[in-house]
matplotlib code that plots the C-alpha trace (Angstrom):
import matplotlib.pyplot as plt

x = [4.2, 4.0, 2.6, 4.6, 7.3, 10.9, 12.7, 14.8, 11.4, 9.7, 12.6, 13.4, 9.8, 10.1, 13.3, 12.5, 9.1, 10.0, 12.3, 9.4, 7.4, 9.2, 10.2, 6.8, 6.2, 8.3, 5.4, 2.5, -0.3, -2.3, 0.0, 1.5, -2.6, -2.1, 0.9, -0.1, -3.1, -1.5, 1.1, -1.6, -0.6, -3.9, -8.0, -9.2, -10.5, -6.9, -7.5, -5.0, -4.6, -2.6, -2.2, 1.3, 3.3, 5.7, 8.7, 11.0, 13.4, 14.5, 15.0, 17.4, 19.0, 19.2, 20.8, 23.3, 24.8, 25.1, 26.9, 29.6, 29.2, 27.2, 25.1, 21.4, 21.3, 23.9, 22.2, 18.6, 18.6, 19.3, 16.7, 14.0, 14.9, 14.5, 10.9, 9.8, 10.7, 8.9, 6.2, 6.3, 6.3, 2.9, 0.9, 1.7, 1.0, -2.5, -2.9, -2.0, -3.3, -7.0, -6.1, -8.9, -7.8, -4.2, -3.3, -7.2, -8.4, -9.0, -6.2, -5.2, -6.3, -9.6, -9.9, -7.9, -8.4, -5.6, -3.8, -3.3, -2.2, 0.4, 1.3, 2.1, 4.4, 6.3, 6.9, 7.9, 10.7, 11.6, 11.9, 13.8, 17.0, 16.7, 16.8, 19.7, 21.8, 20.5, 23.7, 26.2, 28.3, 31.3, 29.3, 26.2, 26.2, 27.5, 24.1, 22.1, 23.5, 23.0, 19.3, 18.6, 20.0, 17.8, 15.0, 15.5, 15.5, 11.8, 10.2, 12.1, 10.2, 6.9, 6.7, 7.6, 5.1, 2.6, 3.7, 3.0, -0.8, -0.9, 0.6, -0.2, 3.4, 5.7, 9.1, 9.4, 12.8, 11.1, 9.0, 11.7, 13.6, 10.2, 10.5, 14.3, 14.1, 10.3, 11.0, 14.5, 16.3, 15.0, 15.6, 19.3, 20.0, 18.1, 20.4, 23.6, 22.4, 23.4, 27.0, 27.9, 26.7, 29.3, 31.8, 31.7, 34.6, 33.2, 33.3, 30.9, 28.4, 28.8, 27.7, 24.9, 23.4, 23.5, 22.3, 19.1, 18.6, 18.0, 15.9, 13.9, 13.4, 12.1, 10.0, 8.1, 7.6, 6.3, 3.8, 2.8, 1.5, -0.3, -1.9, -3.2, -3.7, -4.0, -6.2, -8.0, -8.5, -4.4, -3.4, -6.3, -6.4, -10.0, -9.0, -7.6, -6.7, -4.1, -5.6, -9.2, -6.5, -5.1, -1.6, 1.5, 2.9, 5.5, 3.6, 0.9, 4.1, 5.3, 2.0, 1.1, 4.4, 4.6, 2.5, 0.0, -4.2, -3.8, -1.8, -4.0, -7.3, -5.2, -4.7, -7.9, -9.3, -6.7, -7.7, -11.7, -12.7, -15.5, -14.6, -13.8, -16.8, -15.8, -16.1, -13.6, -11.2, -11.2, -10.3, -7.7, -6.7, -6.4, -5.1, -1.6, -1.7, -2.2, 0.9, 3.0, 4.0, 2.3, 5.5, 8.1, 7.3, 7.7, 10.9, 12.6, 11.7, 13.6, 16.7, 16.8, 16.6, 19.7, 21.7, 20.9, 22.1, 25.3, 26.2, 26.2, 29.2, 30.9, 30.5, 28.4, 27.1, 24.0, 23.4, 23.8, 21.3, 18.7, 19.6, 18.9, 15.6, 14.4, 14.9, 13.2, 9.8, 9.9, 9.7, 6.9, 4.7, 1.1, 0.4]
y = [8.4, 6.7, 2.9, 1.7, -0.9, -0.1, -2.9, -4.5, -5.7, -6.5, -8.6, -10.0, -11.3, -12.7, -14.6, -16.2, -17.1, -20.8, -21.1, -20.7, -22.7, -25.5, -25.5, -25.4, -28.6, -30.4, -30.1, -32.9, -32.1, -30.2, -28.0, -27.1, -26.0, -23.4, -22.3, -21.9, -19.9, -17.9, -16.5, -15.9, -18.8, -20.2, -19.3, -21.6, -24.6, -24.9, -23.3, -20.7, -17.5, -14.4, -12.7, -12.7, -10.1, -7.4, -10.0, -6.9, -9.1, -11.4, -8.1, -7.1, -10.5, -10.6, -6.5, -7.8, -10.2, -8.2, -5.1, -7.5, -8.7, -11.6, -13.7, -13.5, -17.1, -17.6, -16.1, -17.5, -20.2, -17.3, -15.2, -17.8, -18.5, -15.1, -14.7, -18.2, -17.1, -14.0, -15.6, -17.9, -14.3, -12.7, -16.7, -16.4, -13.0, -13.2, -15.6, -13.8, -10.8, -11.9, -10.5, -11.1, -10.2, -9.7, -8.5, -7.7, -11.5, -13.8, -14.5, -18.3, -19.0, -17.3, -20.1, -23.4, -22.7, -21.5, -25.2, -25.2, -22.1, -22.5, -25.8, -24.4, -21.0, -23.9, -25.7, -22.6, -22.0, -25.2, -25.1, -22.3, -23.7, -26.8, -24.2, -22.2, -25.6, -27.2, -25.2, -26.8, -23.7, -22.9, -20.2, -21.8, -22.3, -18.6, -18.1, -20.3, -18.6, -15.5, -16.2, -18.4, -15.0, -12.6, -14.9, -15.2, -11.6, -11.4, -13.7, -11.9, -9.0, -10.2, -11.6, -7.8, -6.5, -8.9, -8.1, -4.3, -5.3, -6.3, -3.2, 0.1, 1.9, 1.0, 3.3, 4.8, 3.0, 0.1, 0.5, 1.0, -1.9, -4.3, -2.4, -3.4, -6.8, -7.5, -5.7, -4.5, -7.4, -9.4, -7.0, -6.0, -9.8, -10.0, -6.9, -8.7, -12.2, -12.1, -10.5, -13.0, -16.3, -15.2, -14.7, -11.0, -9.2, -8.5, -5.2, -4.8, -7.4, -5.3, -2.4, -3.5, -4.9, -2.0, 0.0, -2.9, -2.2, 1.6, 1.0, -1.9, 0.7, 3.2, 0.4, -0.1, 3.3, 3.7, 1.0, 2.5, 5.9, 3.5, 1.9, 5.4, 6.8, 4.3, 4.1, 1.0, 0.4, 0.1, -0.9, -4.0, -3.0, -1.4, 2.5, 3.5, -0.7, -0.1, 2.5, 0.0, -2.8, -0.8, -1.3, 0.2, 1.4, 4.2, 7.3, 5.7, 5.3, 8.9, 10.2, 8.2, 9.0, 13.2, 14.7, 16.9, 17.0, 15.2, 12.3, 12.1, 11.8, 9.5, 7.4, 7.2, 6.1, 3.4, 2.0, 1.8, -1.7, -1.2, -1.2, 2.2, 3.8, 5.4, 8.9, 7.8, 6.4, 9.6, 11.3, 8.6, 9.6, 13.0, 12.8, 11.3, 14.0, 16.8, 15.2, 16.0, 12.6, 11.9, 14.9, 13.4, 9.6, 11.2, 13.3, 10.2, 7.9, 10.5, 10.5, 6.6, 6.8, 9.0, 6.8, 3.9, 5.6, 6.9, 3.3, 2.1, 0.5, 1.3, -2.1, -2.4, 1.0, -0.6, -2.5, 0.2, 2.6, 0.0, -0.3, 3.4, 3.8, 0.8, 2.5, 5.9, 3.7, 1.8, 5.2, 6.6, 3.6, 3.6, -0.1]
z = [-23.0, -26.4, -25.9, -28.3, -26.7, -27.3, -29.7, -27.6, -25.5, -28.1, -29.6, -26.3, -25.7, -29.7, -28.7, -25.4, -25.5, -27.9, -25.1, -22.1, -24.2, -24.3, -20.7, -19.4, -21.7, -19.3, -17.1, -15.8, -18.2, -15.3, -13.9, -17.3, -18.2, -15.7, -16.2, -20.1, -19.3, -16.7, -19.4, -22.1, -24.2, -23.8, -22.4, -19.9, -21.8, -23.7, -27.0, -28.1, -26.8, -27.8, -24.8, -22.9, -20.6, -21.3, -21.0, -19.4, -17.1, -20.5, -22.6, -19.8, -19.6, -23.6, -23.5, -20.4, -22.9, -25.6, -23.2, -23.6, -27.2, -26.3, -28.5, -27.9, -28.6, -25.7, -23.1, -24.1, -21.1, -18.2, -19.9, -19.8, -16.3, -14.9, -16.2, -14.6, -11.6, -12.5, -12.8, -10.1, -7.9, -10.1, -9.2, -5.7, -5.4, -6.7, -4.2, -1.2, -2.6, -3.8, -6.8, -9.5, -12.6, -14.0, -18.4, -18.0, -17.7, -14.0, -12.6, -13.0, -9.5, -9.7, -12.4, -11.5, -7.6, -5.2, -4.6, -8.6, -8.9, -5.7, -7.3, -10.6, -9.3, -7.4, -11.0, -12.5, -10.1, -10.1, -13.5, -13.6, -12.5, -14.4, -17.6, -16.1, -15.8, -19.5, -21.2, -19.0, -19.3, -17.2, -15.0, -15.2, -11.8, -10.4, -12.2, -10.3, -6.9, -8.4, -9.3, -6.3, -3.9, -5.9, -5.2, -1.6, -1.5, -3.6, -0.9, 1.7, 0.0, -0.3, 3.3, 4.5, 2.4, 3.4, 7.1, 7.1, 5.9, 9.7, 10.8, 11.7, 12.2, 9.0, 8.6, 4.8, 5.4, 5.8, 2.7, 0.5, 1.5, 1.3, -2.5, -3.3, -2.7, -3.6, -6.8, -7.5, -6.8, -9.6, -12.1, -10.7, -11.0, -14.8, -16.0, -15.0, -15.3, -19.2, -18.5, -15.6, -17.7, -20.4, -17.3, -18.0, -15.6, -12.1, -12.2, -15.6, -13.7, -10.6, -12.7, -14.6, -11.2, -10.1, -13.0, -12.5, -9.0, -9.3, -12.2, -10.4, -7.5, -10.3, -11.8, -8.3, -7.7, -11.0, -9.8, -6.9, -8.7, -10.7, -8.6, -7.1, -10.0, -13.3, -16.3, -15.1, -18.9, -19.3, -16.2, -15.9, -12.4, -10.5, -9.7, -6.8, -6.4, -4.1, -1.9, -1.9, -0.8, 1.8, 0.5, 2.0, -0.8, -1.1, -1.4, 0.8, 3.4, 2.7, 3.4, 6.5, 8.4, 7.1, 9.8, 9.6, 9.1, 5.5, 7.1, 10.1, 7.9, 5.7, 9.2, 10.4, 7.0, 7.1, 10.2, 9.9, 10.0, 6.9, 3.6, 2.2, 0.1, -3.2, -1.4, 1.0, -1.7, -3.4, 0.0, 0.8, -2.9, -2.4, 1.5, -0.4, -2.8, 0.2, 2.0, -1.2, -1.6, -5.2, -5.9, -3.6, -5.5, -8.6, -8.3, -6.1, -9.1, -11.2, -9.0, -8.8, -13.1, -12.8, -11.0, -12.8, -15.9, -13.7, -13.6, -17.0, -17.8, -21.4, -24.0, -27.3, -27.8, -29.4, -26.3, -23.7, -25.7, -25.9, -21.8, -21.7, -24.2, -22.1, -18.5, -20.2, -21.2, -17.8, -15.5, -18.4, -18.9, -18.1, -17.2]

ax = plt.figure().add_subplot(projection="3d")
ax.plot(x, y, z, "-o")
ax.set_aspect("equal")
plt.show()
């Protein structure tokens, strides 16, 4: 896969980022430091930074509104609030997950410490529907419930994922639920955010929601492979950071639950109290690959791209290609 970004994401990330900016100014002087280092504004004594994420979820927000011949400029407040929350989800997450580095520097609680960090994800939400209600439009608040549902469903998400670190016996049903609402949910409700704050008819909304939900299930699984298998130098991740973790991730799940010797070893290296040695990491490794889930992750990432493109709704042709070229780089990204 090419590295270079697709347009509309690099247009989107141009077009909302004055708009982040000037939402996180709202914030007490402390929290706001965090929350500006955290996005890659700024380096950890305040000077200016270049960094910054992908800015995905506001690209599909920004393409949403265009579907139905939206302005970008219109739809600017309910693509700034779908990457706070975002963002409130990657600060907490580090948290919970001793994560140590994230975009290839510390992770702002690593830095700040974890109250800080806490502090400052719970500003960003906050935040985000002050910026979804700033435009006093007439749907600005079926956007807020729409938003405020699809963030239910991420915590819902995270709590299950953080639940099956505590347990042996997890159903791949399980898994892929913990994956459509810890992942997919956010981006089903960024991809029809844009349509339903222009009061879009319900069936195009319906549509792209559900066009972002397959490709959010894609996204994860995309994820998952790379955190098996990623260029620590792209991915800003250790190797093998998800088997070293333990994580119950989708191929992990596959493999655990499809019988036979691979899954057994795969098992009992899961369950030894020490740490697992590089050796044994590269067995776990190859344990998932054995089980022929690596090949069943892959190929189910594929059908879920299909149907997302199955349910693309017609509307600015411009639009709905950038919708596609962006689903094609998500599923073939390396980080």
């Amino acid at each position: 896969m090419t590295s270079v970004l697709p347009p509309a994401l690099e247009a989107g990330r141009e077009l909302v980022e004055p708009a982040l900016r000037k939402a996180v100014a709202r914030l007490d002087a402390d929290t706001r430091q965090v929350c500006e280092y955290h996005f890659g504004w700024s380096n950890a004594d305040g000077s200016p930074a270049g960094g910054g994420g992908k800015a995905l979820r506001p690209a599909l927000v920004l393409l949403s509104g265009r579907v139905v011949a939206g302005d970008p400029d219109d739809v600017l407040a309910p693509a700034a609030a779908v990457e706070l929350v975002h963002n409130f989800s990657l600060l907490h997450d580090d948290v919970m997950d001793g994560d140590t580095e994230r975009r290839h520097r510390p992770t702002a609680w690593t830095v700040f410490g974890r109250s800080p960090a806490l502090l400052a994800g719970d500003a960003l939400l906050a935040l985000s529907t002050d910026v979804l209600l700033d435009p006093a439009t007439e749907y600005a608040a079926a956007a807020v419930r729409a938003l405020s549902g699809a963030t239910r469903e991420l915590i819902a998400g995270q709590a299950a994922d953080l639940d099956f670190e505590e347990r042996t016996e997890v159903a791949l049903a399980e898994c892929l639920r913990m994956v459509h609402d810890k992942t997919a949910s956010l981006l089903g409700c960024s991809t029809a955010l844009g349509a339903c704050f222009l009061g879009a008819p319900g069936e195009t909304v319906r549509r792209l929601h559900a066009f972002g939900t397959e490709l959010g299930m894609a996204f994860q699984l995309v994820d998952d492979l790379l955190g098996l298998w990623g260029d620590p130098q792209v991915t800003g991740k250790p190797v093998l950071a998800d088997l070293r973790a333990r994580k119950k991730s989708v191929p992990v799940v596959h493999a655990l639950v499809s019988g036979g010797a691979a899954a057994r070893r795969l098992r009992e290296l899961y369950a030894q109290p020490e740490a697992l040695t590089e050796d044994q990491l590269e067995e776990a490794a190859e344990a998932v690959r054995e089980s022929g889930s690596e090949e069943w992750t892959r190929a189910e990432c594929a059908r879920r791209l299909d149907r997302a493109h199955q349910q693309l709704p017609e509307g600015d042709p411009d639009a709905v290609r950038s919708l596609t070229e962006l689903a094609e780089f998500i599923v073939r990204r390396k980080h």
